[in-house]
Structure formats: C-alpha cells, structure tokens
PDB file with SEQRES, HELIX, SHEET and CRYST1 records, atoms N, CA, C and O in Angstrom:
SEQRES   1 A   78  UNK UNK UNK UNK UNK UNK UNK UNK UNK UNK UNK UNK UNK          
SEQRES   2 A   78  UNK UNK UNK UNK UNK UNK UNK UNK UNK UNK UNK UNK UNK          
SEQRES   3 A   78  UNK UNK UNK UNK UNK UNK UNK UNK UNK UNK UNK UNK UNK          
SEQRES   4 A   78  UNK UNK UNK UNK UNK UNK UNK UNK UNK UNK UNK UNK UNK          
SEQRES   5 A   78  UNK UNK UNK UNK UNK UNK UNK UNK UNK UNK UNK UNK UNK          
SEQRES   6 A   78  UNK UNK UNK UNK UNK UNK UNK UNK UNK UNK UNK UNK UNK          
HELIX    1 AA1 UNK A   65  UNK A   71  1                                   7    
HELIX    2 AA2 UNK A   72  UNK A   74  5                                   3    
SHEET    1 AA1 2 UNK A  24  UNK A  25  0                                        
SHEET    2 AA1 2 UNK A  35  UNK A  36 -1                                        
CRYST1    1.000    1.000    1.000  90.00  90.00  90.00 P 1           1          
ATOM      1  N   UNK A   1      12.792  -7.367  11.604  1.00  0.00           N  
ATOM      2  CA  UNK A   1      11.609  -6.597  11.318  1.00  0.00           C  
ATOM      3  C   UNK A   1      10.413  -7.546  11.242  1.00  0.00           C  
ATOM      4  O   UNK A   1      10.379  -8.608  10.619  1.00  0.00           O  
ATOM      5  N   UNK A   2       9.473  -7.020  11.945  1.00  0.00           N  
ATOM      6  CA  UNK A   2       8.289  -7.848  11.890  1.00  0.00           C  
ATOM      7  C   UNK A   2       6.656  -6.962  11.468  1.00  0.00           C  
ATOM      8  O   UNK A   2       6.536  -5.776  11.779  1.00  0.00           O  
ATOM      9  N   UNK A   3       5.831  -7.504  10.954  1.00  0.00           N  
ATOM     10  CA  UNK A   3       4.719  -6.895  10.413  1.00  0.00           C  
ATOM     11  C   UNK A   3       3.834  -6.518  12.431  1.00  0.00           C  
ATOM     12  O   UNK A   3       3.759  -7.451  13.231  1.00  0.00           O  
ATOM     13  N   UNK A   4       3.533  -5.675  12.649  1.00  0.00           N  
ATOM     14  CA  UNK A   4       2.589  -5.181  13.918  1.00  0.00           C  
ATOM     15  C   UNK A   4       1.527  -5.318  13.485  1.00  0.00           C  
ATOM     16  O   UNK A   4       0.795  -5.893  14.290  1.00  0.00           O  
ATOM     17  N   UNK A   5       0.947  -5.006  12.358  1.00  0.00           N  
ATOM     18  CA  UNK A   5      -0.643  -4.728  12.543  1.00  0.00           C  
ATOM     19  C   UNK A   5      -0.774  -4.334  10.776  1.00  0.00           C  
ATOM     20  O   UNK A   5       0.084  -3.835  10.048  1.00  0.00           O  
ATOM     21  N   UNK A   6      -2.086  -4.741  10.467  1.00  0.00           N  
ATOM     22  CA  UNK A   6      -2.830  -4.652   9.293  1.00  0.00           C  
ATOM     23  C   UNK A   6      -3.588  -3.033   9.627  1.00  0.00           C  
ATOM     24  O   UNK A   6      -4.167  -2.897  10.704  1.00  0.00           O  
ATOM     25  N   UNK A   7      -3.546  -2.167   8.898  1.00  0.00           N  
ATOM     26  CA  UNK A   7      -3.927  -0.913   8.500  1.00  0.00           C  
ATOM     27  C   UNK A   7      -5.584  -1.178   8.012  1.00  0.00           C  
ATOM     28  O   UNK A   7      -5.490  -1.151   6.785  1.00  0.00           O  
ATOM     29  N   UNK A   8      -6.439  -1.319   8.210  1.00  0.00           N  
ATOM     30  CA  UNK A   8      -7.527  -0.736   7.420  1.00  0.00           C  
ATOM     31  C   UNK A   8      -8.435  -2.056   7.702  1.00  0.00           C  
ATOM     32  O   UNK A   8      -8.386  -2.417   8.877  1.00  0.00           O  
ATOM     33  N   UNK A   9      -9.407  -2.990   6.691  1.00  0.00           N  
ATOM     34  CA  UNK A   9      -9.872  -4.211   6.660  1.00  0.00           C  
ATOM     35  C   UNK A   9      -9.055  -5.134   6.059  1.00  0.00           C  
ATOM     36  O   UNK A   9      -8.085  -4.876   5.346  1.00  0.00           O  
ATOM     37  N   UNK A  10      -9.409  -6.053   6.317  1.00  0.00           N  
ATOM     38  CA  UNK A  10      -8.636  -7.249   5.700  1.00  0.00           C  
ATOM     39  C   UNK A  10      -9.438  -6.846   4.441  1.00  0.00           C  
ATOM     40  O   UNK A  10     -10.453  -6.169   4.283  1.00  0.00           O  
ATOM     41  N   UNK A  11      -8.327  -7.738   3.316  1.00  0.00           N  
ATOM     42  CA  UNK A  11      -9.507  -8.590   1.843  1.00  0.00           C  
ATOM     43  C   UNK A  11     -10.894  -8.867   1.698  1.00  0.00           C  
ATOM     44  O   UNK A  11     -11.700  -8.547   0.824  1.00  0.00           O  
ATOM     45  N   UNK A  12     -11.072  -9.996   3.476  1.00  0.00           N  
ATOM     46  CA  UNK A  12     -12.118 -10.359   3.298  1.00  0.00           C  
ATOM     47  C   UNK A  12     -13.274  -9.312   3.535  1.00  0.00           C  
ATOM     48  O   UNK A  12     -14.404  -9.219   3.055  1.00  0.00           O  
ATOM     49  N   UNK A  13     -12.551  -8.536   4.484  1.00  0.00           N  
ATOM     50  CA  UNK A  13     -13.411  -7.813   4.897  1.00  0.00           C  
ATOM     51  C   UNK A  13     -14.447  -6.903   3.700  1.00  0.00           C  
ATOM     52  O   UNK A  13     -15.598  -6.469   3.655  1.00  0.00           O  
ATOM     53  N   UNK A  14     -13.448  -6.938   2.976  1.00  0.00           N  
ATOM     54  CA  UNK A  14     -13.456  -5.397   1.748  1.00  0.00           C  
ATOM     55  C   UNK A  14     -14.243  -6.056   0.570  1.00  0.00           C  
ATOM     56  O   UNK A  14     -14.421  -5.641  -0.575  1.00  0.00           O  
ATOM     57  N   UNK A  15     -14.802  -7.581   1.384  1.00  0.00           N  
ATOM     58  CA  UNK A  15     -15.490  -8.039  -0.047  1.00  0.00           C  
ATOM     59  C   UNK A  15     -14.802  -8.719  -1.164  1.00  0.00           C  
ATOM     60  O   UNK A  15     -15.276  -8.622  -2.296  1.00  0.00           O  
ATOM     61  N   UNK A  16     -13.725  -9.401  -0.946  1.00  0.00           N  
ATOM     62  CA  UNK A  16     -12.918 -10.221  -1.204  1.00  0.00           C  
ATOM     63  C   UNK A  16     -13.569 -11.886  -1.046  1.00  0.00           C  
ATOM     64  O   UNK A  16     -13.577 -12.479   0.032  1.00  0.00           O  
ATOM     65  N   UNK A  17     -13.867 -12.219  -1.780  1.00  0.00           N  
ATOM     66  CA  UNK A  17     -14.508 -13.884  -1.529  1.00  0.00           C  
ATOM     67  C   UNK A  17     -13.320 -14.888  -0.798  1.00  0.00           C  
ATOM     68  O   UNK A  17     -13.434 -15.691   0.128  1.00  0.00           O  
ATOM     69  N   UNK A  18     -12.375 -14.571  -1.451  1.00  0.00           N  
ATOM     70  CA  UNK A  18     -11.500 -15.523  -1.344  1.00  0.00           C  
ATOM     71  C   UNK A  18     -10.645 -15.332  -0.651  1.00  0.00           C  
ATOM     72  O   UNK A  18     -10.323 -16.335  -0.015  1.00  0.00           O  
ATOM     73  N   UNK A  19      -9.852 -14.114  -0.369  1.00  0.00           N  
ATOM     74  CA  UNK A  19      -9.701 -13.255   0.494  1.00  0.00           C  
ATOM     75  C   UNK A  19      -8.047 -12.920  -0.059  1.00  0.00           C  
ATOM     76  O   UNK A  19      -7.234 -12.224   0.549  1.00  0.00           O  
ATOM     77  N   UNK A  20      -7.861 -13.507  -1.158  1.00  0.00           N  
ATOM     78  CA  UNK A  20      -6.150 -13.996  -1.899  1.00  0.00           C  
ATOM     79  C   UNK A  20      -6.052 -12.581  -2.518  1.00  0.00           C  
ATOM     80  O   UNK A  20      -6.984 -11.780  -2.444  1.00  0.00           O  
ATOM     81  N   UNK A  21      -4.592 -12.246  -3.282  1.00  0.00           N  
ATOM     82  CA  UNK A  21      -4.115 -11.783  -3.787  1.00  0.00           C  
ATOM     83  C   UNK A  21      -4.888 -10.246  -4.215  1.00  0.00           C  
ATOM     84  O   UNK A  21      -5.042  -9.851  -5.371  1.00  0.00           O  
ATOM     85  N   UNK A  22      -5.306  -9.531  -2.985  1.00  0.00           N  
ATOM     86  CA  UNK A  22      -5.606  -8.152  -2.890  1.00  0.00           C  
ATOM     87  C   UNK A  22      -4.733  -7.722  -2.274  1.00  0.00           C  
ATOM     88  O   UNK A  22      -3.796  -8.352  -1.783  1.00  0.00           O  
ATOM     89  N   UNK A  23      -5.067  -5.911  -2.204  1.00  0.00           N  
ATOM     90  CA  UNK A  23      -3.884  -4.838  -2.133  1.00  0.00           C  
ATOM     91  C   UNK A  23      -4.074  -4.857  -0.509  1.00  0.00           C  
ATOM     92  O   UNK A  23      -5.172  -5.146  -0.035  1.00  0.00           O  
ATOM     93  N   UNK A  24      -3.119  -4.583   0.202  1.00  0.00           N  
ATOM     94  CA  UNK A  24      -3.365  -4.465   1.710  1.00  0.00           C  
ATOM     95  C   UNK A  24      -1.964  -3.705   1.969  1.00  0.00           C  
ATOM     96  O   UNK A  24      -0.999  -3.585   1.214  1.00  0.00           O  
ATOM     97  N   UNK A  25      -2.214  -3.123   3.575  1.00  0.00           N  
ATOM     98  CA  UNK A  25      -0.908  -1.866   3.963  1.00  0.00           C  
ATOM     99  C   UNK A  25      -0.605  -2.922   5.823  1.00  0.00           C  
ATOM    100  O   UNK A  25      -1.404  -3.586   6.483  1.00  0.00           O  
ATOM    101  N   UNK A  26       0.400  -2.702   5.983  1.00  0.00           N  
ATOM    102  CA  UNK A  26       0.710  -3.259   6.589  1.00  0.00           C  
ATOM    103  C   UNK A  26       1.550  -2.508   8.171  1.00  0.00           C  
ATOM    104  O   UNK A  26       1.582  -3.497   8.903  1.00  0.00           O  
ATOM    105  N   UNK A  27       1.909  -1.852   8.622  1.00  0.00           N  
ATOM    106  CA  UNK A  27       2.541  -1.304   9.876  1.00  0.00           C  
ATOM    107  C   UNK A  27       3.728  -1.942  10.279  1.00  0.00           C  
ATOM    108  O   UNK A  27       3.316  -2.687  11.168  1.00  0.00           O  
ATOM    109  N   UNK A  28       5.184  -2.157  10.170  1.00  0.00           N  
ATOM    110  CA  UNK A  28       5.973  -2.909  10.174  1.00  0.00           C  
ATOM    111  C   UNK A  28       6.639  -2.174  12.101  1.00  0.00           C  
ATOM    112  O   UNK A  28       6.348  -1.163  12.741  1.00  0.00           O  
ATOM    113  N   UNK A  29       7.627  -3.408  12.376  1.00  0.00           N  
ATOM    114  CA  UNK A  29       8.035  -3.005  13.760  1.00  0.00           C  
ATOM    115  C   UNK A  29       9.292  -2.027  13.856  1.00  0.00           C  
ATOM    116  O   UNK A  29       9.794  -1.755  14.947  1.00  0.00           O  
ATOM    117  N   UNK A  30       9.914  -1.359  12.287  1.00  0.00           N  
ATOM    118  CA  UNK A  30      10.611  -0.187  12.558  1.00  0.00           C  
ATOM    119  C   UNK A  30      10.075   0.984  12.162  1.00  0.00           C  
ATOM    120  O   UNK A  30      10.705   1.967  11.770  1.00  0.00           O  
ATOM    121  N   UNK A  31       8.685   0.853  12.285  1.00  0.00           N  
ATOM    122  CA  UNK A  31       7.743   2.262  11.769  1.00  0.00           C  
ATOM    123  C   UNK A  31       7.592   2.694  10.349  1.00  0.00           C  
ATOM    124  O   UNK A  31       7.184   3.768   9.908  1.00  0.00           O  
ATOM    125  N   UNK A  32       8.124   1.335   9.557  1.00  0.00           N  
ATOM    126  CA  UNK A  32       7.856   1.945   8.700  1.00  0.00           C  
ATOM    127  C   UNK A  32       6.747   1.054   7.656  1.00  0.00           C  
ATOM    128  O   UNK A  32       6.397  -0.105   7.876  1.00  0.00           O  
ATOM    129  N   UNK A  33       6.329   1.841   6.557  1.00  0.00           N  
ATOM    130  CA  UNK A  33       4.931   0.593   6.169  1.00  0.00           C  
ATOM    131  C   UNK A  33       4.837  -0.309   5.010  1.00  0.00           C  
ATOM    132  O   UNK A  33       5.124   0.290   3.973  1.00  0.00           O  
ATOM    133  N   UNK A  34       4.593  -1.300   4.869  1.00  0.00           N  
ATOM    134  CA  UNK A  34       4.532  -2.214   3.841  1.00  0.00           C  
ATOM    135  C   UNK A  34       3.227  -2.117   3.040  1.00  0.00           C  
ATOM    136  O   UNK A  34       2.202  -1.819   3.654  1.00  0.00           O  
ATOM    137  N   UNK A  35       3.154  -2.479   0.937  1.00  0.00           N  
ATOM    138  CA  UNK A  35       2.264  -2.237   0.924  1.00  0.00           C  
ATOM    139  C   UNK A  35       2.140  -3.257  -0.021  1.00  0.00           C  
ATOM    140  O   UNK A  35       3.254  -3.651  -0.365  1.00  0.00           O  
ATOM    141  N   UNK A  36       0.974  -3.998  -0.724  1.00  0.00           N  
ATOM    142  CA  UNK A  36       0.654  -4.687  -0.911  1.00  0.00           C  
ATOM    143  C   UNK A  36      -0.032  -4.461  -2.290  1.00  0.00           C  
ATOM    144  O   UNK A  36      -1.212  -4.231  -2.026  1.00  0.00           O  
ATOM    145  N   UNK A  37       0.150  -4.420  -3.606  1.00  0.00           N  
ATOM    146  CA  UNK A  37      -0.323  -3.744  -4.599  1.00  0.00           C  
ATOM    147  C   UNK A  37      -0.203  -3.939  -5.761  1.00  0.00           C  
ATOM    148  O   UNK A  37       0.167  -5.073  -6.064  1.00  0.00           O  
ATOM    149  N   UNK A  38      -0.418  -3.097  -6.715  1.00  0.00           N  
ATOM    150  CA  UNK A  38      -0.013  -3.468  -8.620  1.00  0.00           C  
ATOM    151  C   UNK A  38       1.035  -2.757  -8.449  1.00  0.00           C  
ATOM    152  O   UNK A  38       1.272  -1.650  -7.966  1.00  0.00           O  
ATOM    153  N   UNK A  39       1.753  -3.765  -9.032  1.00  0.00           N  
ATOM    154  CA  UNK A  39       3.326  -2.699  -9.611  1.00  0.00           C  
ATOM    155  C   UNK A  39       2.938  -2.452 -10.937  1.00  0.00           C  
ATOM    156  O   UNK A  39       2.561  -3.280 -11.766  1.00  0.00           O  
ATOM    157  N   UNK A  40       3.107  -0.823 -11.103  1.00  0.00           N  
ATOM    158  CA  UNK A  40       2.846   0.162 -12.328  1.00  0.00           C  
ATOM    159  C   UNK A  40       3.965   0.551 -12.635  1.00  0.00           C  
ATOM    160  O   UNK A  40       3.877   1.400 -13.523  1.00  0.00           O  
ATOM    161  N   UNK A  41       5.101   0.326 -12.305  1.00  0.00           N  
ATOM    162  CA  UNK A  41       5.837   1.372 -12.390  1.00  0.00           C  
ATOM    163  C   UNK A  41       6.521   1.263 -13.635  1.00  0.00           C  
ATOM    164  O   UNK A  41       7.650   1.690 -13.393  1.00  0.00           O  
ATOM    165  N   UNK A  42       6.463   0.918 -14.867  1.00  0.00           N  
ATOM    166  CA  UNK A  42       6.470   1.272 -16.074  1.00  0.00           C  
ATOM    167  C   UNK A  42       6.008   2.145 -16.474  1.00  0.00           C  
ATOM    168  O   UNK A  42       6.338   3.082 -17.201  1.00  0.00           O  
ATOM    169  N   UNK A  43       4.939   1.736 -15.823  1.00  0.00           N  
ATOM    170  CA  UNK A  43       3.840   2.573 -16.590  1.00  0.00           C  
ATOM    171  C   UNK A  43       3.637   4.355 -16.204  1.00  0.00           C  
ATOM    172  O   UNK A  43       3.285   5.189 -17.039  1.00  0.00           O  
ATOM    173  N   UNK A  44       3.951   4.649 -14.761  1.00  0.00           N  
ATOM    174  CA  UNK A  44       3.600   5.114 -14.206  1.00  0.00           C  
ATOM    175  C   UNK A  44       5.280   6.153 -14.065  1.00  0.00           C  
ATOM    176  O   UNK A  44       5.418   7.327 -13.723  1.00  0.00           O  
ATOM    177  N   UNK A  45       6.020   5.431 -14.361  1.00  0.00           N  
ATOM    178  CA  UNK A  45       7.331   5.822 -13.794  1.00  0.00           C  
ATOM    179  C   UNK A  45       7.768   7.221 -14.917  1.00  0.00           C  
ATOM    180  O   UNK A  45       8.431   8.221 -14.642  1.00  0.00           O  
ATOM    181  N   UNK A  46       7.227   6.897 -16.010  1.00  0.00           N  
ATOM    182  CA  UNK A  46       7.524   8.310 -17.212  1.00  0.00           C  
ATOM    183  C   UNK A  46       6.984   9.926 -17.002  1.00  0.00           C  
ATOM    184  O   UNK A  46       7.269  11.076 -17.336  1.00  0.00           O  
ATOM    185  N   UNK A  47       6.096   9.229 -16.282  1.00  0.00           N  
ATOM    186  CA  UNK A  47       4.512  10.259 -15.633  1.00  0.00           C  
ATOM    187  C   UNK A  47       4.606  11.030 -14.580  1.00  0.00           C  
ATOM    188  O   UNK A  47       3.570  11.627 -14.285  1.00  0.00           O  
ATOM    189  N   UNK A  48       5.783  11.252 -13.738  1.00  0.00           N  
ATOM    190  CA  UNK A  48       6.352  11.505 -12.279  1.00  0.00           C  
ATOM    191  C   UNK A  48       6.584  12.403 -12.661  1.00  0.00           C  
ATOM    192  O   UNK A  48       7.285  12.505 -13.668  1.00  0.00           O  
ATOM    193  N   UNK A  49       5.932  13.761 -11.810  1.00  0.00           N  
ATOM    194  CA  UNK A  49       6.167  15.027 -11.734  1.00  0.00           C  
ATOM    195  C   UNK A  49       8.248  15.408 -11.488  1.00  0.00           C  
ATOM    196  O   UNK A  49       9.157  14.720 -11.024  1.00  0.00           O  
ATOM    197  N   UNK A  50       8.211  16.500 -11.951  1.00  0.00           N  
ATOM    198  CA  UNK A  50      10.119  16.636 -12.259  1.00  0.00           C  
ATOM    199  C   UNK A  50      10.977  16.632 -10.675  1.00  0.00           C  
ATOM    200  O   UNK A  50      12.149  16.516 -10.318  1.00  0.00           O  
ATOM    201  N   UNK A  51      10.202  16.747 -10.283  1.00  0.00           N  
ATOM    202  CA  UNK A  51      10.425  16.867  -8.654  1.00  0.00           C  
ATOM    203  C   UNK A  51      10.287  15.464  -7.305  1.00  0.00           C  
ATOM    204  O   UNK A  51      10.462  15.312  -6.096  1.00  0.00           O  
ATOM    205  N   UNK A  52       9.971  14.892  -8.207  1.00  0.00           N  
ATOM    206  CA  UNK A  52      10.077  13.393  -8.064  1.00  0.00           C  
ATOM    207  C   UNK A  52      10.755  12.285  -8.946  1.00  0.00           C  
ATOM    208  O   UNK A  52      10.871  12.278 -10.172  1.00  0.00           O  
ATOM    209  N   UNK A  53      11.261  11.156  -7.844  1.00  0.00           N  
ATOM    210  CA  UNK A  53      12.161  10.429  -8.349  1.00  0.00           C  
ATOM    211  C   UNK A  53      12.003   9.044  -7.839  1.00  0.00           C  
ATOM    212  O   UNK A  53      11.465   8.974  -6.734  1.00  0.00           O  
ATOM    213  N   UNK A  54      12.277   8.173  -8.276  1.00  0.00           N  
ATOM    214  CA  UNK A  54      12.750   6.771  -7.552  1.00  0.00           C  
ATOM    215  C   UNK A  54      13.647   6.071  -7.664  1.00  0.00           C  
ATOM    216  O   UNK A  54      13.985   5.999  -8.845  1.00  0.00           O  
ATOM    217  N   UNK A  55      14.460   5.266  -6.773  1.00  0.00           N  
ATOM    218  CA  UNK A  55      15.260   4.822  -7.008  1.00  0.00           C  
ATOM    219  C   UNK A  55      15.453   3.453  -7.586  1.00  0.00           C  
ATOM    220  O   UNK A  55      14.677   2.691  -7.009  1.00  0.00           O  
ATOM    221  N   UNK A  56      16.150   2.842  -8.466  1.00  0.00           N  
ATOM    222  CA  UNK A  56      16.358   1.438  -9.404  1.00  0.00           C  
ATOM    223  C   UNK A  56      15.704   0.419  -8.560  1.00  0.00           C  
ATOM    224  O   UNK A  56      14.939  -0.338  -9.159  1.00  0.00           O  
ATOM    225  N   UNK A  57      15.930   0.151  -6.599  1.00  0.00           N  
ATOM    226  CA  UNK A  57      15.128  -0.695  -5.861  1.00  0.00           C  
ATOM    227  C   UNK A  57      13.627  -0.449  -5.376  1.00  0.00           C  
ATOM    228  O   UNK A  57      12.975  -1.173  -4.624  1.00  0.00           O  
ATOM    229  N   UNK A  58      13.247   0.696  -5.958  1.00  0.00           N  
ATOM    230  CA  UNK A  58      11.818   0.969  -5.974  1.00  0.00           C  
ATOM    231  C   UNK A  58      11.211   1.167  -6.951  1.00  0.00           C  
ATOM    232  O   UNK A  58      11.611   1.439  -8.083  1.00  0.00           O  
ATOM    233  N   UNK A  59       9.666   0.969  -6.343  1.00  0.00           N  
ATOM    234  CA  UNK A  59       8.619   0.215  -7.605  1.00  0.00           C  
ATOM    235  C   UNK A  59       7.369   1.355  -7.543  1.00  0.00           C  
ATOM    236  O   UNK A  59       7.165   1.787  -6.408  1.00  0.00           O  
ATOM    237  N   UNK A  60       6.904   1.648  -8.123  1.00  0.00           N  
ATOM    238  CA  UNK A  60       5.723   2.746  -7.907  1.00  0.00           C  
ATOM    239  C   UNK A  60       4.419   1.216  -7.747  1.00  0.00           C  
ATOM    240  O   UNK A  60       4.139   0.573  -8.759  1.00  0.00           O  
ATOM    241  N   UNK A  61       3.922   0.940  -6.666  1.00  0.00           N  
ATOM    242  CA  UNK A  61       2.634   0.178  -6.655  1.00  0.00           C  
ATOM    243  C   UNK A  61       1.207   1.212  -6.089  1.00  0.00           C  
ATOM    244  O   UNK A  61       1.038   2.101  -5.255  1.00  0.00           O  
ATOM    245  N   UNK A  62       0.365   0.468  -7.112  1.00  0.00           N  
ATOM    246  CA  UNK A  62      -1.121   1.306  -6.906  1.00  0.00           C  
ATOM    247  C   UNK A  62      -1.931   0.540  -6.004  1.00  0.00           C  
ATOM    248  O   UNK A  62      -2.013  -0.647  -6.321  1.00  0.00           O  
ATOM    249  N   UNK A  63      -2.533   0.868  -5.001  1.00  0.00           N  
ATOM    250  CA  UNK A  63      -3.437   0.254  -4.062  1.00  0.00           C  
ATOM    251  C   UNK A  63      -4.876   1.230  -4.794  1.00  0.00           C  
ATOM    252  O   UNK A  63      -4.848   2.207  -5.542  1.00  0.00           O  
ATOM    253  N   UNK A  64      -6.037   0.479  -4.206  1.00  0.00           N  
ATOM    254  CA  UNK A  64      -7.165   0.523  -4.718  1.00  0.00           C  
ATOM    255  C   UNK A  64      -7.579   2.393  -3.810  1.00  0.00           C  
ATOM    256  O   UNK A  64      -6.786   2.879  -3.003  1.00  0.00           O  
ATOM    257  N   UNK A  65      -8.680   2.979  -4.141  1.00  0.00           N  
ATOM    258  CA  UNK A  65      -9.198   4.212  -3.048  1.00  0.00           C  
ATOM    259  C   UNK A  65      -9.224   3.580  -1.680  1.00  0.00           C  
ATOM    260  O   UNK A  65      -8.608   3.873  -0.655  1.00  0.00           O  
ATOM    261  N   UNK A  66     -10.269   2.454  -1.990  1.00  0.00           N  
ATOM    262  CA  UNK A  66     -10.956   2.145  -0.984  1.00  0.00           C  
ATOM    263  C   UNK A  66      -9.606   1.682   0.173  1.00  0.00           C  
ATOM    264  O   UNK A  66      -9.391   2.231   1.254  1.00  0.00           O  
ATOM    265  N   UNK A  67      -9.141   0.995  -0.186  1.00  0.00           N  
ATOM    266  CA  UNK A  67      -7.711   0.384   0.292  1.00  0.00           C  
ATOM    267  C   UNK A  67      -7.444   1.395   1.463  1.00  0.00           C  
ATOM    268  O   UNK A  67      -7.503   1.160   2.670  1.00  0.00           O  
ATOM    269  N   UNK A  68      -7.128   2.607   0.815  1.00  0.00           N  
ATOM    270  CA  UNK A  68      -6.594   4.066   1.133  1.00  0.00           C  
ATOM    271  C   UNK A  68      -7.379   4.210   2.818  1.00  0.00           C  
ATOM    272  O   UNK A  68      -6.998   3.991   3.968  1.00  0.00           O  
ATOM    273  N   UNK A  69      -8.563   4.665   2.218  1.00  0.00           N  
ATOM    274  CA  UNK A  69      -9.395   5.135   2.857  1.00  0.00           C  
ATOM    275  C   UNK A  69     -10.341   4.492   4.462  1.00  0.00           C  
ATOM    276  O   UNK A  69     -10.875   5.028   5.433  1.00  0.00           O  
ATOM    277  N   UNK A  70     -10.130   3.145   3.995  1.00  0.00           N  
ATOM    278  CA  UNK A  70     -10.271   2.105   5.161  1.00  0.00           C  
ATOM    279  C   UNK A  70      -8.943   2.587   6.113  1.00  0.00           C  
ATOM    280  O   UNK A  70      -9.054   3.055   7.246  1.00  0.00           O  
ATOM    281  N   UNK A  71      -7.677   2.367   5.400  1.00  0.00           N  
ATOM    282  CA  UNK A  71      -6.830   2.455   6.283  1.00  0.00           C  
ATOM    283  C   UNK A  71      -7.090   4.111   7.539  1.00  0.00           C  
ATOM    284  O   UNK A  71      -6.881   4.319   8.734  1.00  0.00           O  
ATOM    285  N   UNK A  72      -7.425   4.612   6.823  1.00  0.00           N  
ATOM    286  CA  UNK A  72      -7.165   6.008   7.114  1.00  0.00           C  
ATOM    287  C   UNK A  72      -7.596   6.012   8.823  1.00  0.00           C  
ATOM    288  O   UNK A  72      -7.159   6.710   9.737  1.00  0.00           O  
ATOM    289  N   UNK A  73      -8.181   5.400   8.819  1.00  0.00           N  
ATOM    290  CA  UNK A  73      -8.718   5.127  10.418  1.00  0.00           C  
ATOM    291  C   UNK A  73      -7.532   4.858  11.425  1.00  0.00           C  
ATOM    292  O   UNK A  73      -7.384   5.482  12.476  1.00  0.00           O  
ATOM    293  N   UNK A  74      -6.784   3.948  11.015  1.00  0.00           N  
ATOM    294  CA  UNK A  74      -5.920   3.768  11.534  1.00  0.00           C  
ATOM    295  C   UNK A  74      -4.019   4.211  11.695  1.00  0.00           C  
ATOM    296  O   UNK A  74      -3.017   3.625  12.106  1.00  0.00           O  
ATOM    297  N   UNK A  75      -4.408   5.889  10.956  1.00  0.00           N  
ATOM    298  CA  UNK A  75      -3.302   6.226  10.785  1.00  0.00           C  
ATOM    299  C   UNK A  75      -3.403   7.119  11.455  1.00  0.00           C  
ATOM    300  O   UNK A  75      -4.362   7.887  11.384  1.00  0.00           O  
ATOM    301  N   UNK A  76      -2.252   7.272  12.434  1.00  0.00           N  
ATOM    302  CA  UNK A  76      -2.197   8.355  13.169  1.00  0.00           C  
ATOM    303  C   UNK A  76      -2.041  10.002  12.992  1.00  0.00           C  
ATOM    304  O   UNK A  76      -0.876  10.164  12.629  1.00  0.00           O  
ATOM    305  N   UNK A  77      -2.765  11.426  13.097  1.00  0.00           N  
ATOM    306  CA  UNK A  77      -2.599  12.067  12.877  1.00  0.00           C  
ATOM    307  C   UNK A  77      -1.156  12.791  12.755  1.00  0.00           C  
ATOM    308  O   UNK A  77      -0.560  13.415  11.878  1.00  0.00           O  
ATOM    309  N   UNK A  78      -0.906  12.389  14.076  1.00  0.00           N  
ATOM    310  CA  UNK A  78       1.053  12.784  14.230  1.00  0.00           C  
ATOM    311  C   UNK A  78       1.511  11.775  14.543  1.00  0.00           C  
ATOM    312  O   UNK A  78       2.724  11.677  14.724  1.00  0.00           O  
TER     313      UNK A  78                                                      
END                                                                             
C-alpha cells in the first residue's frame, strides 16, 4: 500500500509556518483513506450515538473544518 495523493492543501499551504505536525487526509493505493489528526477517542468514544461503534484497533481522530473542507475539492462525487 502506498499513499497516491494528498486530499486538500498541504500544512503549509493552510498557514502552517512550519509546516510539522498538522492534521492532513491522505488517498492511499487500495482506495482507501488515511488521516492525520487528534486522537479523541477517550474522550469522544462515551459520546457515540447507540448505533455506532468502534472497534479496540480504532481510534476516533478529529481533523480541523478547514482540513475537511479544503479536501472537499478533491473528493469525488461517486
């Protein structure tokens, strides 16, 4: 598996000085996506509607709006 393509702006782009340790999404080469973020999931994990779940190897991480929304350009409708 290999990373294809960065989703949205870089760090620097987004106003990042330094351009280090910000949230970023990533496009991987089996379609599926990597993400780059705060792990909440303590925090966040009590708070999950009843109809949602995760499993012990997953992490609930928060990416920023903006993060989101940059990407959005580059996500395909279908």
């Amino acid at each position: 598996m290999n990373i294809v393509r960065r989703l949205g702006d870089s760090p620097r782009q987004r106003g990042s000085m330094a351009g280090e340790t910000c949230p970023d999404l990533f496009e991987l080469s089996d379609g599926t996506f990597a993400v780059i973020g705060t792990d909440r999931t303590e925090e966040l994990d009590p708070l999950l509607p009843a109809d949602a779940s995760r499993a012990d190897h997953e992490r609930i991480v928060v990416i920023t709006r903006d993060v989101l929304l940059r990407a959005k350009r580059d996500i395909p409708d279908a």
